[in-house]
Kinemage of the C-alpha trace (Angstrom):
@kinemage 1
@onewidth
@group {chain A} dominant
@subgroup {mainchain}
@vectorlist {calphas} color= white
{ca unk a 1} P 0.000 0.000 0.000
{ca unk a 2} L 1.162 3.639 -0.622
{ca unk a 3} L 3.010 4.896 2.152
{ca unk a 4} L 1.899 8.382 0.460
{ca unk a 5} L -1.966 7.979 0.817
{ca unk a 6} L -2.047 6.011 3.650
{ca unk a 7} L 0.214 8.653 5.940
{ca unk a 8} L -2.324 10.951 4.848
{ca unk a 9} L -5.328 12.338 7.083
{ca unk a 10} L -7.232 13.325 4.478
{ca unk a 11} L -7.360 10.026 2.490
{ca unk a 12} L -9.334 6.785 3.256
{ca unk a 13} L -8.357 3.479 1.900
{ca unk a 14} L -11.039 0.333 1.177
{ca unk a 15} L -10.354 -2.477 -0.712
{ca unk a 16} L -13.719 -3.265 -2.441
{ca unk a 17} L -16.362 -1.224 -4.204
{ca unk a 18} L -18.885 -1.762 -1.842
{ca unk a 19} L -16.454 -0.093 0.808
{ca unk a 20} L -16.112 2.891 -1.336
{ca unk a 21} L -19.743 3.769 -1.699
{ca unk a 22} L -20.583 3.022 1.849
{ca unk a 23} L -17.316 4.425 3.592
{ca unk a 24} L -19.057 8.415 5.133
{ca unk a 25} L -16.372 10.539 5.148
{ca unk a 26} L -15.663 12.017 8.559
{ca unk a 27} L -13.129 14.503 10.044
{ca unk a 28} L -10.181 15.510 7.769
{ca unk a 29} L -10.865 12.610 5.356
{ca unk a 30} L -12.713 13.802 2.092
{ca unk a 31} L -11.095 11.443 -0.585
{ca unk a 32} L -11.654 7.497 -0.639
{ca unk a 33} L -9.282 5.694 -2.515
{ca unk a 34} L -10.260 1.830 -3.882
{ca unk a 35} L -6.545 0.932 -3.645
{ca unk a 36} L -5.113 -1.324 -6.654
{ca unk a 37} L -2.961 -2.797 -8.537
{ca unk a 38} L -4.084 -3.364 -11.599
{ca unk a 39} L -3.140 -6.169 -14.402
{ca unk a 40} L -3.819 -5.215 -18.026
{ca unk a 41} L -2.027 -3.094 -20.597
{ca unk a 42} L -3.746 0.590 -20.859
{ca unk a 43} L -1.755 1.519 -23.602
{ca unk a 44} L -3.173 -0.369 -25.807
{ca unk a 45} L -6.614 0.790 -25.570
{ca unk a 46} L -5.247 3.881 -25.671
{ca unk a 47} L -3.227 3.868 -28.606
{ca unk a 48} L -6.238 1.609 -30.614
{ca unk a 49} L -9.093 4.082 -29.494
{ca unk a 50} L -9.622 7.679 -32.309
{ca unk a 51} L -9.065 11.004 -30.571
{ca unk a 52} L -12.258 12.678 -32.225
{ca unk a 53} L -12.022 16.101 -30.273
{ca unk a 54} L -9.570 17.068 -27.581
{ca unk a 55} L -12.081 15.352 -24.816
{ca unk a 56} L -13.094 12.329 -26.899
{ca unk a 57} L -16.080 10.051 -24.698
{ca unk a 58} L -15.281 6.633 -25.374
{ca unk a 59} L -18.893 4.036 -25.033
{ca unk a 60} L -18.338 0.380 -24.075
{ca unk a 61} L -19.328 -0.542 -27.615
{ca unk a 62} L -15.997 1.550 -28.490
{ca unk a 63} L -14.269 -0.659 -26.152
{ca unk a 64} L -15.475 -3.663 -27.591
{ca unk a 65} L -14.862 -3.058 -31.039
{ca unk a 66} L -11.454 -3.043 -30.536
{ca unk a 67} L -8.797 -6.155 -31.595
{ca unk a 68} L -6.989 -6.683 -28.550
{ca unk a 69} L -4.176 -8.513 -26.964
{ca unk a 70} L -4.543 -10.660 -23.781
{ca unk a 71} L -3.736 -7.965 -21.380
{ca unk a 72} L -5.323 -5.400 -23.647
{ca unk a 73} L -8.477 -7.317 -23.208
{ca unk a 74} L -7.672 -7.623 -19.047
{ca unk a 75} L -7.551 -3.898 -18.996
{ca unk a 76} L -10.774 -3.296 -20.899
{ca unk a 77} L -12.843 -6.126 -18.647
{ca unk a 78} L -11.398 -4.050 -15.661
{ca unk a 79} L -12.702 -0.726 -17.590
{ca unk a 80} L -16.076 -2.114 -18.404
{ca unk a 81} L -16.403 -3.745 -15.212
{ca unk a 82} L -15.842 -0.238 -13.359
{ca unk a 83} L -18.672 1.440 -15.297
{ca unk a 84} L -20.955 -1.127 -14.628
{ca unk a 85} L -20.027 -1.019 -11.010
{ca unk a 86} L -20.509 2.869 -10.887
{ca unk a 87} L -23.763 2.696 -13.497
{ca unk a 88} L -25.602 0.248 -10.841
{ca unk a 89} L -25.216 2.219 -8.238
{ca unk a 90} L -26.396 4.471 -9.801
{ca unk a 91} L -24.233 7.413 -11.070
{ca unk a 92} L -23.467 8.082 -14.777
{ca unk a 93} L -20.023 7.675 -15.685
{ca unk a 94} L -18.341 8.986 -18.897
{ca unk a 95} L -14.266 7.530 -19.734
{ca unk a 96} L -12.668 9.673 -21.915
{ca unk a 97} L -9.895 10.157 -24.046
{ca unk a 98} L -8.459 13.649 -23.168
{ca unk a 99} L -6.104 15.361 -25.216
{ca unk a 100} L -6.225 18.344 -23.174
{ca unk a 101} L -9.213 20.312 -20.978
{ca unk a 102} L -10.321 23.662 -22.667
{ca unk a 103} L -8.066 26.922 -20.985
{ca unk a 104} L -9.179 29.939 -18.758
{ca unk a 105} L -7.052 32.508 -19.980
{ca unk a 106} L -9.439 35.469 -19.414
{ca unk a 107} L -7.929 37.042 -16.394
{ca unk a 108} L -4.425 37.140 -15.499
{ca unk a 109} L -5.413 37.436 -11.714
{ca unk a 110} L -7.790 34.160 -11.560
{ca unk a 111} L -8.670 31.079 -13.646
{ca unk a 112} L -11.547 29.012 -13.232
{ca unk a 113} L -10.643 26.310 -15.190
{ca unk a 114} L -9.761 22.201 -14.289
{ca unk a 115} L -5.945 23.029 -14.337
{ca unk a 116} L -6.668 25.280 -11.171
{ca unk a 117} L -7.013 23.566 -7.513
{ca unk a 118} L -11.005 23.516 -7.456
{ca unk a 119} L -13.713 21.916 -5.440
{ca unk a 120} L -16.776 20.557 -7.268
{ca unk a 121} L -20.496 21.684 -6.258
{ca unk a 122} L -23.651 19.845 -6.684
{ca unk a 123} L -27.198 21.140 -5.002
{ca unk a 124} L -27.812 17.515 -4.201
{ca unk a 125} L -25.806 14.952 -2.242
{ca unk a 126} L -23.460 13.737 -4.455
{ca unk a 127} L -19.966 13.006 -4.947
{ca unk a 128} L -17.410 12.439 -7.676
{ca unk a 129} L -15.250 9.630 -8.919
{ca unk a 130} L -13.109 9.370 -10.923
{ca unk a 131} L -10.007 6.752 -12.008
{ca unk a 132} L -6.848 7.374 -14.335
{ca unk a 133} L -6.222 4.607 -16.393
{ca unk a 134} L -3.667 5.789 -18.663
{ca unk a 135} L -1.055 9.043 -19.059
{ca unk a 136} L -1.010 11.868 -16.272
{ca unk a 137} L -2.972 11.418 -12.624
{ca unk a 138} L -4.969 14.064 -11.036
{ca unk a 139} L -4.187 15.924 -7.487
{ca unk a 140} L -5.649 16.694 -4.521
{ca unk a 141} L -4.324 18.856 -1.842
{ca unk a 142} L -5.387 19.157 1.747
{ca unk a 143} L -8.049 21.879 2.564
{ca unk a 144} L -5.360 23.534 5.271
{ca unk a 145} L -2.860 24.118 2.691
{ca unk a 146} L -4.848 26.359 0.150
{ca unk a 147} L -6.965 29.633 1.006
{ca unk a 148} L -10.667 30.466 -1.399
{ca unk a 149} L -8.891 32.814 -3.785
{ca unk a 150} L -11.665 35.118 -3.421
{ca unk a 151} L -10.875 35.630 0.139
{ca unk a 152} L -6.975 36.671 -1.042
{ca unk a 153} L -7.638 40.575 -0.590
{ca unk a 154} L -6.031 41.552 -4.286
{ca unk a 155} L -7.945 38.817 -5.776
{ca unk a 156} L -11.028 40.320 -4.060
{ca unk a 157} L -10.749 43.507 -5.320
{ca unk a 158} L -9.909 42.922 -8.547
{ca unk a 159} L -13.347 40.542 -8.455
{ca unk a 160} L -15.295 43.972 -7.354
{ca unk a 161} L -13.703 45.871 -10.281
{ca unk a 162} L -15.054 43.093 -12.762
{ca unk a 163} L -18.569 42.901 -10.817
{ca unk a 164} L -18.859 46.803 -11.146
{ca unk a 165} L -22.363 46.001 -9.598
{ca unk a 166} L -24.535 46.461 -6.332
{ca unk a 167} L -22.640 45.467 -2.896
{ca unk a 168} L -25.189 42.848 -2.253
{ca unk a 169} L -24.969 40.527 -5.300
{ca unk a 170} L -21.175 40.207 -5.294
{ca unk a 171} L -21.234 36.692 -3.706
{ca unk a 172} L -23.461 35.405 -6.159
{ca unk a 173} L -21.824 36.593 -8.640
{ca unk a 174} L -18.998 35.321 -7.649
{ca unk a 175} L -20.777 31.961 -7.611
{ca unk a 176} L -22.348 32.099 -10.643
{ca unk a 177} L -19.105 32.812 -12.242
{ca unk a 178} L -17.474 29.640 -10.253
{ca unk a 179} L -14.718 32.255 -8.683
{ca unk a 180} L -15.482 30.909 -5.140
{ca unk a 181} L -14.718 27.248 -6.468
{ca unk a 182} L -10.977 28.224 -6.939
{ca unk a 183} L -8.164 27.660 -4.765
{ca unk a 184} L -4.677 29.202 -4.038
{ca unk a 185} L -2.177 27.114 -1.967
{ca unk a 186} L 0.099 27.587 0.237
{ca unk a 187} L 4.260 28.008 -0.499
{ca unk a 188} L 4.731 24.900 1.350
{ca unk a 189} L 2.002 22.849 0.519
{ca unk a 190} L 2.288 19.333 -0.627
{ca unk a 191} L -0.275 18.165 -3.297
{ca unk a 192} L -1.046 14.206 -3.325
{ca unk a 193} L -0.858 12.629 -7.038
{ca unk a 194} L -3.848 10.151 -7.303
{ca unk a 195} L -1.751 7.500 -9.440
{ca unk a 196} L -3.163 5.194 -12.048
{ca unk a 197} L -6.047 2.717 -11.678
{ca unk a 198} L -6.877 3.676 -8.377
{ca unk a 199} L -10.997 4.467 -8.117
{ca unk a 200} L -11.288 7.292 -6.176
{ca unk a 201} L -14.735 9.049 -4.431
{ca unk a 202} L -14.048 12.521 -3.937
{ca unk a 203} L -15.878 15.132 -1.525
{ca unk a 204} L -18.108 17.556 -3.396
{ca unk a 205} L -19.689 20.898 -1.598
{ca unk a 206} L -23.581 20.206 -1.430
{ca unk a 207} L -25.977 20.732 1.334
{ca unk a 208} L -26.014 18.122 3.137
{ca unk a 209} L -22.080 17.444 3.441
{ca unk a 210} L -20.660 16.940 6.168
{ca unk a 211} L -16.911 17.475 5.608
{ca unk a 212} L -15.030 19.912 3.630
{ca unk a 213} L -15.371 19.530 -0.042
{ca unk a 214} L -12.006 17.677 -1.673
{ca unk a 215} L -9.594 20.301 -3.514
{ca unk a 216} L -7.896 19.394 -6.550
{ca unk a 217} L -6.850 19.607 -10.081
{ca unk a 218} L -6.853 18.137 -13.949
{ca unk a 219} L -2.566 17.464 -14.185
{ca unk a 220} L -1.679 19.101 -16.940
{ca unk a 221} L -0.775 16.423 -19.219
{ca unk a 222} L 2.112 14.936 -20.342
{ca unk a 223} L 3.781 15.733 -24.341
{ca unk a 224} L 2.655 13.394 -26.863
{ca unk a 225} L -0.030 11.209 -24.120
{ca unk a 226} L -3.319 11.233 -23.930
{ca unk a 227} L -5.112 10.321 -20.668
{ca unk a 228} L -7.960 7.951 -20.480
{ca unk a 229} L -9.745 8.952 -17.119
{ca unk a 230} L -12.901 7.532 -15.690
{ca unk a 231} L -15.589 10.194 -14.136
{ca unk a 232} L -18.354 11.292 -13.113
């Protein structure tokens, strides 16, 4: 087992679906990890699937279409098996073949896009997961390392310039426009890479929540690789 996630208070470790789904989070812990070591070759799919777009969603009939070897086949049971897992419980998962994520280059002061350490939202209880088959992993970073970048006073004011509206509906704009999403860490903060295979459940910021919602980030990825990543 990773000495990296499992020295870590904010990450939970199961060893079966069921565990993942079921595990609350509590305390400091807002990311469950399904811990594994995976046999199959991910390449493969990856280099046999078509890049249609920069995010490409790939359908199981995609997956089976494919002429693969015996490992290539391992890793797309594994693949298929996870969507099924995730679709009975009842969530809607999407893999894709990313390229790259779309940029926020709008403001030089503040980006809202995936690159940028982010929490996710939902107005219903909810969570995310997502898994990293292939190419570069995503991180998460603990919520005592990183400050709401719209709390960060230069931020702020640069966020009232751009509002150039009434006092009392700056915070929603701010939330309409995702700003209060973003995240700034600290110098010394030490982001977690989420590795490859491992399914992860992630804390999202919905009513009923009882922890803080997980901060993290889309890597950026690496020359020449696409990533095939599991979500939703």
């Amino acid at each position: 087992m990773s000495n990296t996630f499992s020295s870590s208070s904010q990450i939970g470790i199961v060893s079966t679906f069921s565990e993942l789904v079921h595990t609350d989070f509590k305390g400091e812990i807002n990311a469950l990890c399904w811990y594994r070591n995976l046999d199959g070759d991910f390449n493969e799919i990856v280099t046999k699937l078509r890049l249609k777009e920069n995010i490409t969603e790939v359908f199981p009939k995609d997956l089976l279409a494919l002429q693969l070897s015996e490992k290539g086949s391992t890793a797309r049971e594994i693949i298929l098996n996870d969507l099924q897992l995730l679709t009975d419980f009842g969530a809607s998962p999407s893999l894709n073949l990313l390229k790259c994520y779309e940029r926020d280059d709008e403001f030089d002061f503040i980006s809202t896009d995936v690159y940028s350490f982010h929490v996710d939202r939902s107005p219903i209880a909810t969570d995310t997961f997502l898994c990293t088959y292939h190419g570069a992993a995503s991180d998460i970073i603990s919520n005592s390392q990183a400050e709401q970048k719209i709390l960060i006073p230069e931020i702020r004011a640069k966020l009232k310039e751009l509002h150039d509206g009434p006092e009392e509906e700056f915070e929603e704009f701010l939330k309409e426009n995702y700003f209060d999403l973003h995240y700034q860490v600290n110098t010394d903060a030490e982001p977690i890479n989420l590795g490859l295979m491992h399914l992860w459940r992630l804390a999202v910021d919905h009513p009923k929540q009882q922890v803080l919602p997980c901060i993290h980030r889309a890597p950026v990825e690496n020359d020449g690789e696409y990533r095939l990543l599991l979500i939703c």
